[in-house]
C-alpha positions as CSV (number, residue, x, y, z in Angstrom):
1,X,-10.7,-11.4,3.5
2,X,-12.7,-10.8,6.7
3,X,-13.5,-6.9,6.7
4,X,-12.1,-5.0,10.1
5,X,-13.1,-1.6,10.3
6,X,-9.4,0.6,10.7
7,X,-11.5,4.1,10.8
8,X,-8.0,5.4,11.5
9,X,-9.2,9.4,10.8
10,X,-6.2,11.9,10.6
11,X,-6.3,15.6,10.4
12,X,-3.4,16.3,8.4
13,X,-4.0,19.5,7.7
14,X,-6.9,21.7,8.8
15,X,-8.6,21.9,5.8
16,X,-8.4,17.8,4.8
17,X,-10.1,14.9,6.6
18,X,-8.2,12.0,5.8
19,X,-9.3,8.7,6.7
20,X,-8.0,4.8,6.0
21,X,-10.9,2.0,6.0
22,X,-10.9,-1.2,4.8
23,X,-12.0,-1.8,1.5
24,X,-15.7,-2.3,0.7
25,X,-15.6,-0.4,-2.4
26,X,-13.7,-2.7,-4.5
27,X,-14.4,-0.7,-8.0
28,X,-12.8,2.6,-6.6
29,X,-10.1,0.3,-5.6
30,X,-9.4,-1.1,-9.3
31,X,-9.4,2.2,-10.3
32,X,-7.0,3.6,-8.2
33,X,-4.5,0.5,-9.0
34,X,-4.8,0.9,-12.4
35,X,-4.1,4.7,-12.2
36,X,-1.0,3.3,-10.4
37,X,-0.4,1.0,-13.3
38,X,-0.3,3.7,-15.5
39,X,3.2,5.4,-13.9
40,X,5.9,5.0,-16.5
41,X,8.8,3.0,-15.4
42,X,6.7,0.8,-13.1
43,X,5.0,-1.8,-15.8
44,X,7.2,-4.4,-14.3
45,X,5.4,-4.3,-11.1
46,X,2.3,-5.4,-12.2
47,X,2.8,-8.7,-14.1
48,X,0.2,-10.3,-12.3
49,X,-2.2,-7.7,-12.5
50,X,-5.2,-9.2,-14.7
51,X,-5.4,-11.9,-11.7
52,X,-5.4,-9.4,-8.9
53,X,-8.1,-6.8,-10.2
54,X,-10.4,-10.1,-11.3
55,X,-11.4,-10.6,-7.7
56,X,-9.4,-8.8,-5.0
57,X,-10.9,-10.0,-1.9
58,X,-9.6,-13.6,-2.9
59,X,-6.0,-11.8,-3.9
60,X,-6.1,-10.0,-0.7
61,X,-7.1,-13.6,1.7
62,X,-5.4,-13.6,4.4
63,X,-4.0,-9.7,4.1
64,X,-6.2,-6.9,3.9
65,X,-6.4,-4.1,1.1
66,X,-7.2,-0.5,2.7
67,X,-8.0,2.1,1.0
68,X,-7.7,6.2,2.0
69,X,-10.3,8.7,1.6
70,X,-10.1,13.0,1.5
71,X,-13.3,14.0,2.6
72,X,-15.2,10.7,1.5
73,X,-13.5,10.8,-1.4
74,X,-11.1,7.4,-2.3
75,X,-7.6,9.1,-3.4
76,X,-4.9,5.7,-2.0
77,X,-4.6,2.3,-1.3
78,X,-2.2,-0.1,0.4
79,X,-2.3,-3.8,0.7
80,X,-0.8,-7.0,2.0
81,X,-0.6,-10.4,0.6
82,X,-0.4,-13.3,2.9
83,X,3.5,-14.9,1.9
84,X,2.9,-17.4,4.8
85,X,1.8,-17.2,8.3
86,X,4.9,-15.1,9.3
87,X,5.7,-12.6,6.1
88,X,3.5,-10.7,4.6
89,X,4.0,-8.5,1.4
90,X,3.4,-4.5,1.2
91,X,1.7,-4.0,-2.1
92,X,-0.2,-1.2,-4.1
93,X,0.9,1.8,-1.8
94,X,-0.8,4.5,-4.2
95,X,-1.6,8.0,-3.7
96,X,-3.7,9.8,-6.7
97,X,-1.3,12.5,-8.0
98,X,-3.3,15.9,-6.8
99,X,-3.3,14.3,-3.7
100,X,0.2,13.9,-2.9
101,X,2.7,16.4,-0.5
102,X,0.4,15.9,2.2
103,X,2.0,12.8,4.2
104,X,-0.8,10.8,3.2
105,X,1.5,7.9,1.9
106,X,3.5,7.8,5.8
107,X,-0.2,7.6,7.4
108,X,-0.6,4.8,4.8
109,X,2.3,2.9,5.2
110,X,1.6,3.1,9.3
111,X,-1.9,1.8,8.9
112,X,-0.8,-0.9,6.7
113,X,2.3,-2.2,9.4
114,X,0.0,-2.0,12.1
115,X,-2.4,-4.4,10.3
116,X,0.6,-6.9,9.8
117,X,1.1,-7.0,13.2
118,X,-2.5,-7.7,14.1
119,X,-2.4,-10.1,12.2
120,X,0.2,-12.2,13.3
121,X,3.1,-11.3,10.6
122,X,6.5,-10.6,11.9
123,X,8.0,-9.6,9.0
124,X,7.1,-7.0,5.9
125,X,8.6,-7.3,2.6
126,X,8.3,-5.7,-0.4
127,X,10.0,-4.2,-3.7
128,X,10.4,-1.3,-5.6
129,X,11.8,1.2,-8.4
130,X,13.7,4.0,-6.5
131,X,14.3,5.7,-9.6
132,X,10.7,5.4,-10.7
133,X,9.4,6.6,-7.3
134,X,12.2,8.5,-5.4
135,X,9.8,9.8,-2.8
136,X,8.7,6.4,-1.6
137,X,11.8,5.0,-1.5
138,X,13.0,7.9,0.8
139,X,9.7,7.1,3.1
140,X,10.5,3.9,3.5
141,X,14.0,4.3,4.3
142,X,13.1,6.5,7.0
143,X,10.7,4.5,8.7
144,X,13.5,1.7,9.2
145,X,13.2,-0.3,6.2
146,X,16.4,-2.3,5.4
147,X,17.7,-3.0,1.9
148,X,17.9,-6.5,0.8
149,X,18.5,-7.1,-2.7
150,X,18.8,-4.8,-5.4
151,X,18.5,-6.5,-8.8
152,X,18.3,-4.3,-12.3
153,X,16.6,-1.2,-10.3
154,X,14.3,-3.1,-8.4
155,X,15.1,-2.5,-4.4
156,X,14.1,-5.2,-2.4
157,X,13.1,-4.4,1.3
158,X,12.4,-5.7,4.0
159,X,11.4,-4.6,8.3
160,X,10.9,-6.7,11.4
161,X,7.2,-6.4,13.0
């Protein structure tokens, strides 16, 4: 994964500085996925994850792992993995609990899609547990993302770059 610097800074409210870079600090990163891990209902996403936390600049190769920071401080992450030189898969949206409520996952998500289309991708894909994470699934919904599968309470979705 070639670094790109995003420096996409956001005031969201007056008091936060929110800002989405690339990921150089790869330690903070495993930490925040396997906070993530952690969310009860969600185990199921994270088969693979042993692989992906050994070295996550060669997971990431050809996508791009970002990571969001309150006030230098690294509180989310969003990735995509390279499916093939078209699709790319959303992965690892994550906001650290006390962080949340403060549109940080939308300013994530926006980040992330505009990424895939610098890159090339013309489609996103991704899945996940709507009744594990309610709020997401109503963010992505709203941004345009279509339902394609839903299999044992795993949504499958899907958006045209």
């Amino acid at each position: 994964m070639v670094p790109e610097e995003t420096g996409t800074g956001d005031r969201v409210k007056e008091d936060f500085m929110f800002e989405i870079k690339d990921c150089k600090d790869y330690e903070a990163a495993k930490k925040l996925i396997r906070e993530y891990s952690q969310i009860k209902g969600a185990e199921s996403c994270f088969v693979s994850l042993d692989k992906e936390l050994s070295d996550l600049a060669s997971f990431y190769d050809g996508g791009a792992l970002l990571m969001g920071y309150e006030d230098d401080i690294p509180i989310a992450t969003i990735a995509i993995k390279k499916i093939n030189d078209t699709q790319c898969e959303i992965r690892r949206l994550y906001i650290s609990p006390g962080y949340r409520s403060r549109d940080y996952a939308r300013l994530m998500m926006n980040a992330i899609l505009e990424r895939s289309r610098k890159s090339g991708f013309r489609e996103a894909v991704f899945s996940t547990k709507p009744d594990v994470m309610p709020v997401a699934y109503s963010l992505y919904k709203k941004m345009g993302f279509e339902e394609t599968e839903n299999k044992n309470g795993t949504v499958y979705m899907r958006m045209s770059l």
